[in-house]
N, C-alpha and C positions, 0 to 999 in steps of 0.2 A: 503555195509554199509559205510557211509561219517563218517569222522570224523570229530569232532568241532575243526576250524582255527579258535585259538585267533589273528591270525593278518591280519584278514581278512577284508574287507571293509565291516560298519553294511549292511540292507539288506534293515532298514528304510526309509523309504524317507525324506529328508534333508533339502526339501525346503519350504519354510515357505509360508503358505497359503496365498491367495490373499488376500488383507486387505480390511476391510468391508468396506461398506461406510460409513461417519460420518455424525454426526447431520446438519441438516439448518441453525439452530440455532444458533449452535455454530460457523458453518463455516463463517455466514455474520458477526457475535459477532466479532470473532477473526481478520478479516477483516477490519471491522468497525476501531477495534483500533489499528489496523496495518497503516491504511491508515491516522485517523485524527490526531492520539494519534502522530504519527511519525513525518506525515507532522509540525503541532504545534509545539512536540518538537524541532525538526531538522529547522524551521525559527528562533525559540525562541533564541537556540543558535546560531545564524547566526546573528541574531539583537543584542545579547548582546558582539558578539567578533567583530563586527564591531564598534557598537558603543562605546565600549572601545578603539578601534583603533581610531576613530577619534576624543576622549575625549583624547585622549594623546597624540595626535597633535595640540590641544588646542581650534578643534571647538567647537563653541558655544551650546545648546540646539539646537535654530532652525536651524543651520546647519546641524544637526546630521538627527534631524525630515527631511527635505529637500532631506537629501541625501537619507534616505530609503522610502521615502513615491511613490505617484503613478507614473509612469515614468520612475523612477530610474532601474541601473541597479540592485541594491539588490530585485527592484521588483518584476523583471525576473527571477533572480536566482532564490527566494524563488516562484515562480510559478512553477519552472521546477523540484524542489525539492520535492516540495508538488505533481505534477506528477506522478514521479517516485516514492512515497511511497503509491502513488493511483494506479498504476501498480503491485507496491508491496501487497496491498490490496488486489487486484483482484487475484492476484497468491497464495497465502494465503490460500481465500476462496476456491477459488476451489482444492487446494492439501487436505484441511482440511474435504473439504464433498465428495470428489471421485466419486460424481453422480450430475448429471442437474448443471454443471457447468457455464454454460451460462446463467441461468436461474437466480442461485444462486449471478452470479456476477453482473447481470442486478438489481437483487432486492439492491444490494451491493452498486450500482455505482447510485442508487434513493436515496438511505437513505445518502450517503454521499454527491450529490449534495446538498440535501436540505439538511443539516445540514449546510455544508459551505456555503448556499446562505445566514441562519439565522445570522451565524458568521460574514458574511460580508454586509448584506445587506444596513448600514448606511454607509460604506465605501467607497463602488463604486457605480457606475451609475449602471443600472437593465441590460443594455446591457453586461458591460462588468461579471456584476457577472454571467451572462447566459455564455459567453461565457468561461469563467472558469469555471465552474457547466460542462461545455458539454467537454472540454479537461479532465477533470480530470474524468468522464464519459468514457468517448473516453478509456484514464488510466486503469481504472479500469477494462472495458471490454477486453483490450490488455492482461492485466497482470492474467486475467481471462481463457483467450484460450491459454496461454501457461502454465496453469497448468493446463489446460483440457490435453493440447498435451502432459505433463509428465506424466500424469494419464493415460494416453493409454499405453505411452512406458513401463513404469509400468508391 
């Protein structure tokens, strides 16, 4: 006959079940404004603390417009910015839905091209907004297979 050890290790198992997988829905949703909601804010504030910096060195308006418009280095920045939270989008989706990760980031990486083609379409030439549309594309599907790859390690 055993006797009951209260200091004994329980007998339960411990480990918390594999986590289901999440909605479509939500996954590209949450995505979606990870990716444009970020990118927007994150140039938003980049335009307004630059352009304070250069309003208090006493440029003019169209110097300011000049200094961030197309060419510019703030242009690039905020290209490579807008990138990275389109990378970030795609990682998003897919940690969020834990199934058809590529799939999900693919439909991710359509609905945020054309959304930013709509956003920018009177602003750039049809080339260069393709070619943005396909980097941030490119982004989105990157940022996609490495939350596929944490989902396996998982």
């Amino acid at each position: 006959m055993t006797a009951h050890n209260p200091y004994a290790a329980p007998d339960a198992k411990l480990a918390d079940p594999a986590a289901a997988p999440g909605s479509a829905i939500k996954a590209v949703s949450i995505g979606l404004l990870v990716d444009l909601g970020g990118s927007i804010l994150a140039i938003l504030f980049l335009a307004i603390a630059y352009g304070l910096m250069l309003g208090a060195t006493g440029a003019s308006q169209e110097d300011i417009e000049a200094a961030t418009g197309k060419g510019s280095w703030f242009f690039y920045a905020g290209t490579v910015v807008g990138g990275g939270f389109s990378a970030l989008g795609g990682y998003v989706c897919a940690r969020v839905a834990r199934h058809s990760e590529i799939r999900l980031g693919g439909i991710l990486a359509v609905v945020s091209a054309l959304i930013g083609l709509l956003l920018t379409f009177d602003e750039y030439s049809l080339a260069m907004n393709v070619l943005i549309g396909a980097g941030g594309a490119a982004a989105v599907m990157l940022g996609a297979r490495w939350g596929m790859a944490r989902n396996r390690r998982q």
